[in-house]
ZAKOL-819153 format. One record per residue: residue in three letters; residue number from 1; x, y, z of N, C-alpha, C in turn. Coordinates in nm, 2 decimals. Example, Ala and Ser with C-alpha at 12.3 -4.5 7.8 and 13.67 -1.06 7.14 Angstrom:
% ZAKOL-819153
(site "ALA"; 1; (1.32; -0.57; 0.78); (1.23; -0.45; 0.78); (1.32; -0.33; 0.78))
(site "SER"; 2; (1.28; -0.22; 0.71); (1.37; -0.11; 0.71); (1.29; 0.00; 0.79))
***
This chain:
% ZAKOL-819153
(site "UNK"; 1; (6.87; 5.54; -4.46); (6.86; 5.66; -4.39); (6.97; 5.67; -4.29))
(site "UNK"; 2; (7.06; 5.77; -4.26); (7.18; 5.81; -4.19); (7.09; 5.87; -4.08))
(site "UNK"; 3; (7.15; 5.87; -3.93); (7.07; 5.97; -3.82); (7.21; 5.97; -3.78))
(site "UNK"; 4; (7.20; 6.18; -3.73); (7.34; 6.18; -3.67); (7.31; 6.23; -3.54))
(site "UNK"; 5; (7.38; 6.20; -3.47); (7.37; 6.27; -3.32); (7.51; 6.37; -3.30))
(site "UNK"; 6; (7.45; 6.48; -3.24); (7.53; 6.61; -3.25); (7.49; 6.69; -3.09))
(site "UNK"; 7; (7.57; 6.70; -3.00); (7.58; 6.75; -2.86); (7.64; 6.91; -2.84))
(site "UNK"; 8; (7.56; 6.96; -2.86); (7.65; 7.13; -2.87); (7.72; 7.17; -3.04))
(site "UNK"; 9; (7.67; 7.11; -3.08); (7.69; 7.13; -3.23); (7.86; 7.04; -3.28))
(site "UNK"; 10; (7.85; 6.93; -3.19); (7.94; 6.85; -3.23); (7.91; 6.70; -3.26))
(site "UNK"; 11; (7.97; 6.61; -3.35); (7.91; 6.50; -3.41); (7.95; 6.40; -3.25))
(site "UNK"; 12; (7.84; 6.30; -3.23); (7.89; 6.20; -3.11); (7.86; 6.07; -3.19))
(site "UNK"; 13; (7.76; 6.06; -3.32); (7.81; 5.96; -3.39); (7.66; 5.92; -3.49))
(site "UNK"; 14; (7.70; 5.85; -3.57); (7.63; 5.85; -3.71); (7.57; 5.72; -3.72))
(site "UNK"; 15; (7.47; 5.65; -3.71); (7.39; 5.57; -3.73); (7.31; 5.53; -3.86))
(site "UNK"; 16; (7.29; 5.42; -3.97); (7.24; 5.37; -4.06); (7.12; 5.31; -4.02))
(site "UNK"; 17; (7.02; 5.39; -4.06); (6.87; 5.28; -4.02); (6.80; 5.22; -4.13))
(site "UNK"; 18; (6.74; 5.11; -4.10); (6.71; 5.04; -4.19); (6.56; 5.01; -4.12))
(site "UNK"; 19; (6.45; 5.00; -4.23); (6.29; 5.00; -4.14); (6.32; 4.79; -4.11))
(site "UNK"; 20; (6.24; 4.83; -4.00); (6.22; 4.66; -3.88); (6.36; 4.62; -3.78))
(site "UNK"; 21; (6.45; 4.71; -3.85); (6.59; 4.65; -3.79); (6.63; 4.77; -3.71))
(site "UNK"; 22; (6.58; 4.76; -3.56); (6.62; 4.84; -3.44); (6.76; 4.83; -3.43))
(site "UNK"; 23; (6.74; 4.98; -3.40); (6.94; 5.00; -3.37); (6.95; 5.06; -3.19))
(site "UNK"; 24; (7.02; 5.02; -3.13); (7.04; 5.09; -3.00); (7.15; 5.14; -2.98))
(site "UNK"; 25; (7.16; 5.30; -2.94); (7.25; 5.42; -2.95); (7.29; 5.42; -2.79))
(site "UNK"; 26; (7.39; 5.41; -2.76); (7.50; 5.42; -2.65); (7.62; 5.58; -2.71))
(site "UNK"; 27; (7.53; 5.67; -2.67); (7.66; 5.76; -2.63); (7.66; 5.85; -2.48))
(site "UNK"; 28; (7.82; 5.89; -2.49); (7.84; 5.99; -2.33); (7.81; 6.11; -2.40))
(site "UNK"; 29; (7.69; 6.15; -2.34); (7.71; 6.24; -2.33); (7.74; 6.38; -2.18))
(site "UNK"; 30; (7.81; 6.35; -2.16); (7.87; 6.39; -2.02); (7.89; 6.52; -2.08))
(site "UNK"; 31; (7.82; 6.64; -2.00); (7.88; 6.80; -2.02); (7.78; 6.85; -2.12))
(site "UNK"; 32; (7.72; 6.78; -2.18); (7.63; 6.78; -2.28); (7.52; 6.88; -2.26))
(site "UNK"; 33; (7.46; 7.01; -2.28); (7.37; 7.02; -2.27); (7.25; 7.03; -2.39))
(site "UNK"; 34; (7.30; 7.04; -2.49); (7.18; 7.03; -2.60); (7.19; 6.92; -2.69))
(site "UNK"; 35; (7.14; 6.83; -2.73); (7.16; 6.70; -2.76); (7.02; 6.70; -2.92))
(site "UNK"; 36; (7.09; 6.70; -3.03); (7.03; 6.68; -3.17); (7.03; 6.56; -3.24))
(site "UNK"; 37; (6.91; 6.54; -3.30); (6.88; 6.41; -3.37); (6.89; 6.47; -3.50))
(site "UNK"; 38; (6.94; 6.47; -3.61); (6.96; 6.46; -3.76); (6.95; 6.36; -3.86))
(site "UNK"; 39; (6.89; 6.34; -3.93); (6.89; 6.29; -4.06); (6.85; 6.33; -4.19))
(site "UNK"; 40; (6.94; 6.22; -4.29); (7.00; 6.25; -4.40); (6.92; 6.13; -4.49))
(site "UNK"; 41; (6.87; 6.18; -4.59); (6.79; 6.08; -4.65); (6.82; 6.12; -4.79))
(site "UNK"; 42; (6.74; 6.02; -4.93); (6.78; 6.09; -5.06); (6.72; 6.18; -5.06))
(site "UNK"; 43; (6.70; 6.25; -5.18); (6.61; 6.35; -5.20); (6.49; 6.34; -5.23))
(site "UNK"; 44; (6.44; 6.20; -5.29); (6.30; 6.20; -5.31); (6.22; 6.12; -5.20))
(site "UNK"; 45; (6.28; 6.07; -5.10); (6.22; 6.01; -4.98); (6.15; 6.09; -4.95))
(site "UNK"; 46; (6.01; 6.09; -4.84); (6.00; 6.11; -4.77); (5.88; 6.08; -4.68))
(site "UNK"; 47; (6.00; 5.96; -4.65); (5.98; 5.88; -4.51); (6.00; 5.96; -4.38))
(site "UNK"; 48; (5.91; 5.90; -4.33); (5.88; 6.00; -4.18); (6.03; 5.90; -4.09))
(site "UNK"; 49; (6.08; 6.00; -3.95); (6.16; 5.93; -3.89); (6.09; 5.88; -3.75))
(site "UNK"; 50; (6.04; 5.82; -3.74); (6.00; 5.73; -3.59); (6.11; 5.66; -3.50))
(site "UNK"; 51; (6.09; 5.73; -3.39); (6.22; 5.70; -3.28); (6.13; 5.62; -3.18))
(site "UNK"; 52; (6.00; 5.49; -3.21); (5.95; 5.39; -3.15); (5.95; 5.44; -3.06))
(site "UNK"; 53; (6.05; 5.37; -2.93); (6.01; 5.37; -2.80); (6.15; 5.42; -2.76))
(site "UNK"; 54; (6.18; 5.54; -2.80); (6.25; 5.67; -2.77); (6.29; 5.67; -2.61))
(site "UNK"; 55; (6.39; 5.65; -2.57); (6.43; 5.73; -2.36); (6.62; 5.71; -2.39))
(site "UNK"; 56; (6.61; 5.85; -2.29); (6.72; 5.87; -2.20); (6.76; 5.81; -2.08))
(site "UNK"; 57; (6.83; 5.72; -2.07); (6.87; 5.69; -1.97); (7.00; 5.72; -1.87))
(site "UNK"; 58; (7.00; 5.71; -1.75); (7.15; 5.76; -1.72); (7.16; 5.64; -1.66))
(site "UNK"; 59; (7.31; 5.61; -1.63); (7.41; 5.47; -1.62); (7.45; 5.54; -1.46))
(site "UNK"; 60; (7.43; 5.40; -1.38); (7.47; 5.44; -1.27); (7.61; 5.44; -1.27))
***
């Protein structure tokens, strides 16, 4: 499964998930104000998408 992240309807970057194998997503989004999660799966999936233990953080 592909998940894309998209900030104002622009790509900030594309992710390959794999089930057990956590991925951790580092983007700027500086200026940002609407921020989308997308994914892209086959067509006969359907696997639900769980974002675990999901947060926003800001970087001092």
């Amino acid at each position: 499964m592909a998940v894309q992240r998209r900030g104002d309807n622009r790509r900030l970057g594309t992710y390959t998930l794999m089930i057990g194998k956590p991925v951790e997503i580092d983007l700027d989004v500086t200026g940002v104000l609407r921020l989308e999660c997308e994914r892209t799966v086959p067509a006969l999936t359907r696997d639900p998408l769980v974002l675990g233990d999901a947060r926003l953080t800001r970087q001092p």
